[in-house]
C-alpha positions in Angstrom: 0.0 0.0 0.0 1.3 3.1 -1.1 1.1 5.7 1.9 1.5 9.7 1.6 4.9 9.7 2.1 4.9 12.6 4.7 2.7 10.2 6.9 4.7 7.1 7.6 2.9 6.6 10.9 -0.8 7.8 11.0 -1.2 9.5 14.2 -4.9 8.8 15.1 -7.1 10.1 17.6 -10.0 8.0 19.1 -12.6 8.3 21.4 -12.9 5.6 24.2 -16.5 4.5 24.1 -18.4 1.7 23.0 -19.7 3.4 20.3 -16.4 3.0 18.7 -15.1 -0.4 20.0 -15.8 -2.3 16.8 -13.9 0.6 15.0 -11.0 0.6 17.3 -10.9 -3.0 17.6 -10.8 -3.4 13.7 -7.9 -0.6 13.6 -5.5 -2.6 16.2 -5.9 -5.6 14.4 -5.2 -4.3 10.7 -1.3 -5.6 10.5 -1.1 -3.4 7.4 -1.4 -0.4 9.3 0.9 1.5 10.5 -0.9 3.4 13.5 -0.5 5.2 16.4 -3.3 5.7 18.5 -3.8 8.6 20.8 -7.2 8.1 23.4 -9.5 10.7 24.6 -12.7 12.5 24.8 -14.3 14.2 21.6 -13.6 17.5 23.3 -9.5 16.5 23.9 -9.3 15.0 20.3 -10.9 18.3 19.2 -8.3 20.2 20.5 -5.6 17.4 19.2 -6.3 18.1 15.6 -6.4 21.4 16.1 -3.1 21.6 17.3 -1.7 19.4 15.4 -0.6 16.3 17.3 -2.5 13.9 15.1 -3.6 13.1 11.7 -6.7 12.1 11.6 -9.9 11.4 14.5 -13.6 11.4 14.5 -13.8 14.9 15.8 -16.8 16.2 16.9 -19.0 17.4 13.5 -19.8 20.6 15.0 -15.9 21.3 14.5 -16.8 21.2 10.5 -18.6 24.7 11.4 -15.0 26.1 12.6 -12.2 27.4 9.8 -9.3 24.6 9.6 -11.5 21.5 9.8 -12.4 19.6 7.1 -14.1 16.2 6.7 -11.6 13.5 5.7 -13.8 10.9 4.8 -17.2 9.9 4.7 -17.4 8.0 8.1 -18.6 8.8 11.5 -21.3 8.1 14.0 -24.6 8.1 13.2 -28.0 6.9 14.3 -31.0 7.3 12.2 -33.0 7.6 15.3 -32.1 6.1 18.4 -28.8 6.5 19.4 -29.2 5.7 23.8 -25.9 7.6 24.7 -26.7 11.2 24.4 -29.9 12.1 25.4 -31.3 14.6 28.4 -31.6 13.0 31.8 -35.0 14.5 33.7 -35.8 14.4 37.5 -39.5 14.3 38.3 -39.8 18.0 38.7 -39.1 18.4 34.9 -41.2 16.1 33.8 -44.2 18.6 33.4 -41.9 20.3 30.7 -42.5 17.2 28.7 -46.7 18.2 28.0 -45.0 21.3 26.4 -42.6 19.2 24.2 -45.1 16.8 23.6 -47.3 19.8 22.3 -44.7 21.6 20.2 -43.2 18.8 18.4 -45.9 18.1 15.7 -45.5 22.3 15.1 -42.1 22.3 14.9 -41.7 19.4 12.5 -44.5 21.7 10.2 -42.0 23.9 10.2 -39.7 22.0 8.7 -41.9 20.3 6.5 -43.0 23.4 4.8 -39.3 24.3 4.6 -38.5 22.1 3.0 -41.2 21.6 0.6 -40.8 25.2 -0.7 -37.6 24.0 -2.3 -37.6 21.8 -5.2 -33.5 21.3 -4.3 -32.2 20.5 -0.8 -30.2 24.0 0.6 -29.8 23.3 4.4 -28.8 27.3 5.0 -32.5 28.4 3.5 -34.0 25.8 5.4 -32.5 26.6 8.4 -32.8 30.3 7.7 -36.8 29.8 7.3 -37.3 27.0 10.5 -35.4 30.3 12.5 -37.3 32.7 11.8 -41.1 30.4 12.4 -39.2 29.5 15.8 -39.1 33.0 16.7 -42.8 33.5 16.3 -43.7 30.2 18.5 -44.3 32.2 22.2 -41.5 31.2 25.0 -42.2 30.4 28.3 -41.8 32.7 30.9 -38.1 33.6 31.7 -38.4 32.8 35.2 -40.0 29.7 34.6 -36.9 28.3 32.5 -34.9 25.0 33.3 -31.8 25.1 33.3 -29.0 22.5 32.0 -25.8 20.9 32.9 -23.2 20.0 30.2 -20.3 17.6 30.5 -17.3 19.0 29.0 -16.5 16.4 26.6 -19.2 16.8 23.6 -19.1 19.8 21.5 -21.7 18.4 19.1 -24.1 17.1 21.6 -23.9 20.3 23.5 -25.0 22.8 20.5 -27.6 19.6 19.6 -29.5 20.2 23.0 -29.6 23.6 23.0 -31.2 23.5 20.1 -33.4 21.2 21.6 -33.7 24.0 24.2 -34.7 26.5 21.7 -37.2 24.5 20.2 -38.9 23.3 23.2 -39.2 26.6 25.4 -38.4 29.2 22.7 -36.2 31.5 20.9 -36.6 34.3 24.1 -36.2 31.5 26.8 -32.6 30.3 25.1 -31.4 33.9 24.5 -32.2 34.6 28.1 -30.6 31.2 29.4 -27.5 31.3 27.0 -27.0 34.4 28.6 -26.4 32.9 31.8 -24.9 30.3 30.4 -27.8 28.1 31.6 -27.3 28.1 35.2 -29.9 27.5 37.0 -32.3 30.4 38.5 -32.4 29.8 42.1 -30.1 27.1 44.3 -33.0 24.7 44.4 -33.5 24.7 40.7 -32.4 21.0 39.9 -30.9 20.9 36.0 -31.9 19.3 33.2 -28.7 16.7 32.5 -27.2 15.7 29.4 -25.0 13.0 29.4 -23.0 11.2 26.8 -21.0 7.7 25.7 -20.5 5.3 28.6 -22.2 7.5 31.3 -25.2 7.8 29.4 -25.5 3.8 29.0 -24.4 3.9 32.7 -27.3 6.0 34.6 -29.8 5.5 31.8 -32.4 4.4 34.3 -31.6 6.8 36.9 -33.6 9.3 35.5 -37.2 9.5 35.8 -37.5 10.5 31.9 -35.0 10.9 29.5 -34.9 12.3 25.7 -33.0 10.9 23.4 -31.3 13.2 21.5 -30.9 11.0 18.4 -34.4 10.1 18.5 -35.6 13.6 18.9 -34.0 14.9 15.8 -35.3 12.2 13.6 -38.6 13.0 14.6 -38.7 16.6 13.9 -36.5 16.5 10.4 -37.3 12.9 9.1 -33.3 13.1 9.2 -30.2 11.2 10.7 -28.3 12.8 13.0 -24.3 12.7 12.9 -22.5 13.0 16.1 -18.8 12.7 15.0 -17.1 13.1 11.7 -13.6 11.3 10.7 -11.8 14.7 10.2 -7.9 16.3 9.4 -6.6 19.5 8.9 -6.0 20.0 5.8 -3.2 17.1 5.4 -2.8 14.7 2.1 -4.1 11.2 3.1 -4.4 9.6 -0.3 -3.4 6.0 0.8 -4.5 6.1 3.9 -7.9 6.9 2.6 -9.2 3.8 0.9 -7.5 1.6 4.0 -9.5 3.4 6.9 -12.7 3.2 4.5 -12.2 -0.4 5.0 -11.8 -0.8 8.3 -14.7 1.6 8.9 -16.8 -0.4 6.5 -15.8 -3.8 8.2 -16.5 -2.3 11.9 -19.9 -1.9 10.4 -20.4 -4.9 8.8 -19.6 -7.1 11.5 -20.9 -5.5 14.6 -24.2 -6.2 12.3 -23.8 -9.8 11.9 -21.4 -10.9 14.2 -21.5 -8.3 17.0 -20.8 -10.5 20.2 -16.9 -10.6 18.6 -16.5 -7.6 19.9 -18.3 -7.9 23.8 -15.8 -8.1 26.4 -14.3 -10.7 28.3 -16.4 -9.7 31.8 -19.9 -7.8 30.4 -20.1 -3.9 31.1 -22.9 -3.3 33.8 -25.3 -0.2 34.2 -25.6 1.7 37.5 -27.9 -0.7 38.8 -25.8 -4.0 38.3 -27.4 -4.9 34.6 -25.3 -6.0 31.7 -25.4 -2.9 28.9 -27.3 -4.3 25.7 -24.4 -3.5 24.0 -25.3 -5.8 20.8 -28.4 -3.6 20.3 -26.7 -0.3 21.0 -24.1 -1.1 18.1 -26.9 -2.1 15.8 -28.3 0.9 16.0 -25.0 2.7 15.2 -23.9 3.8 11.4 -19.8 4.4 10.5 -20.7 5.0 6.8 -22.4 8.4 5.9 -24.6 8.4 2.8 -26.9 10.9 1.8 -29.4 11.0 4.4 -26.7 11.6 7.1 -25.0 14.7 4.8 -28.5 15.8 4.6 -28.7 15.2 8.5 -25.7 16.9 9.3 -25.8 20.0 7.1 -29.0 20.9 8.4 -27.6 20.6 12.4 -24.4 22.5 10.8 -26.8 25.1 9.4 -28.9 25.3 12.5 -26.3 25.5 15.0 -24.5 28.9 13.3 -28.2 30.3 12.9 -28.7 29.9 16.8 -24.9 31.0 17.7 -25.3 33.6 15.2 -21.9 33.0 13.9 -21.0 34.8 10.5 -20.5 32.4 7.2 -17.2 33.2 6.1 -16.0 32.1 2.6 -14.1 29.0 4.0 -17.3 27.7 5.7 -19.4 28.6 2.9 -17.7 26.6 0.6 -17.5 24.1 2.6 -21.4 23.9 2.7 -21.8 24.3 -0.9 -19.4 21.3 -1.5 -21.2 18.9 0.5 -24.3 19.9 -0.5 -23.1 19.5 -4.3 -22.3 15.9 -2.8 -26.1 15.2 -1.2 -27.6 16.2 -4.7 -25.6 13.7 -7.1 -25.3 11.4 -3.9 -21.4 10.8 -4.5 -20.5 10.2 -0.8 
């Protein structure tokens, strides 16, 4: 295999959950590559790529919104629905928020219906553009009435996911306000709403009294897959390493469809209260591959996420967008 000669060792970042075991797994045991892997959280291997001390990772996909990222290959997590390690953990005195969810979701997903429809072509910035400003007419709750919520500090992508969760569930006012406080809570009773990711979220799953999947929750309101992570580099020539980590990727997949217990541990993985994690449905559930419907997915959240952070489209980004958009349209991903 002929290598990019200025990568003799690929220095890659991964993330140690199970979401990626089968991936991992499949990467270690690849004698034809010639790897170094680096472990952390999405936020650490973020910052890694960024600063240059490895090659390639499944970076968080909000990063695709910053200048320097770029999307390596067509591979990352996915769930078309589902995905039981990100969601929102509630206590019971959130749970009569869920009425107002309940109530909103069949408007929201109007919203983007009629978005959506208006365009014979897919262009997630219009869409997003027009499902912002309808948001802004749906009322908000009263500001001292909002929740607020607790973020871990290891998922970019899941983080700018729930609040837009936030936004659509209590308002356009109720986020601005909150944002501003950077969601704390409003008195020192207030209990937050939790999000939690990877291995905790399997872990304390059913210590909540309710929680929302996050996964699940955008498929619902877009008819759309949601992509967590995106293989990404900065900028570096990886022809040769390209085609090699396809494979893998597209093996991972394979097999953690057919054969998944190959890759259960030795002793099983337990929740909080003692219970083995259904890991075999969990990675089932889980795509490596993106296609269409996933670019689609994640353009949109892309789209979405700068409209609510109100971040200017510089050329760099903007390009960026039209090029994988170009991509959805004659499906070559």
């Amino acid at each position: 295999m002929n290598h990019d000669p200025k990568i003799q060792k690929l220095k890659v970042g991964m993330i140690p959950f199970w979401n990626l075991v089968p991936f991992k797994q499949e990467l270690l045991r690849d004698r034809n590559l010639n790897i170094d892997m680096k472990l952390g959280n999405p936020t650490s291997i973020n910052k890694w790529l960024q600063e240059g001390e490895i090659h390639l990772a499944p970076c968080s996909s909000i990063c695709l919104n910053l200048p320097g990222y770029e999307m390596a290959l067509p591979l990352g997590v996915a769930s078309d629905g589902f995905v039981r390690s990100v969601y929102l953990g509630l206590q019971n005195e959130h749970l009569p928020y869920l009425e107002l969810l309940t109530h909103r979701i069949p408007k929201i997903r109007e919203i983007f219906n009629s978005a959506t429809q208006s365009h014979l072509e897919f262009n997630a910035r219009q869409l997003a553009q027009r499902v912002t400003e309808a948001l802004k007419e749906l009322p908000s709750i009263p500001l001292n009435e909002c929740p607020s919520l607790k973020f871990p500090n290891s998922s970019a992508s899941s983080i700018a996911l729930s609040k837009i969760l936030y936004t659509f569930w209590f308002g356009h006012d109720a986020f601005k306000f909150m944002c501003a406080r950077n969601f704390a809570p409003l008195s020192g009773t207030q209990k937050p709403i939790e999000l939690l990711i990877g291995d905790e979220a399997l872990i304390h799953h059913k210590t909540y009294a309710k929680t929302i999947d996050l996964g699940q929750f955008w498929k619902d309101l877009t008819g759309l897959p949601f992509v967590f992570a995106v293989w990404q580099s900065k900028g570096l020539c990886l022809n040769g390493w390209r085609r090699k980590i396809l494979e893998v990727g597209d093996l991972a997949e394979k097999r953690m469809r057919v054969e998944p217990t190959d890759y259960l541990p030795t002793l099983p993985a337990l929740d909080a209260n003692g219970n083995a994690l259904p890991l075999i449905e969990y990675w089932r559930e889980i795509k490596y591959r993106l296609g269409p419907e996933e670019f689609r997915g994640l353009l949109v959240f892309l789209c979405l996420a700068r409209k609510l952070s109100e971040q200017a489209l510089d050329n760099e980004i903007a390009v960026k967008l039209l090029r994988w958009q170009e991509a959805c349209q004659i499906h070559q991903v």
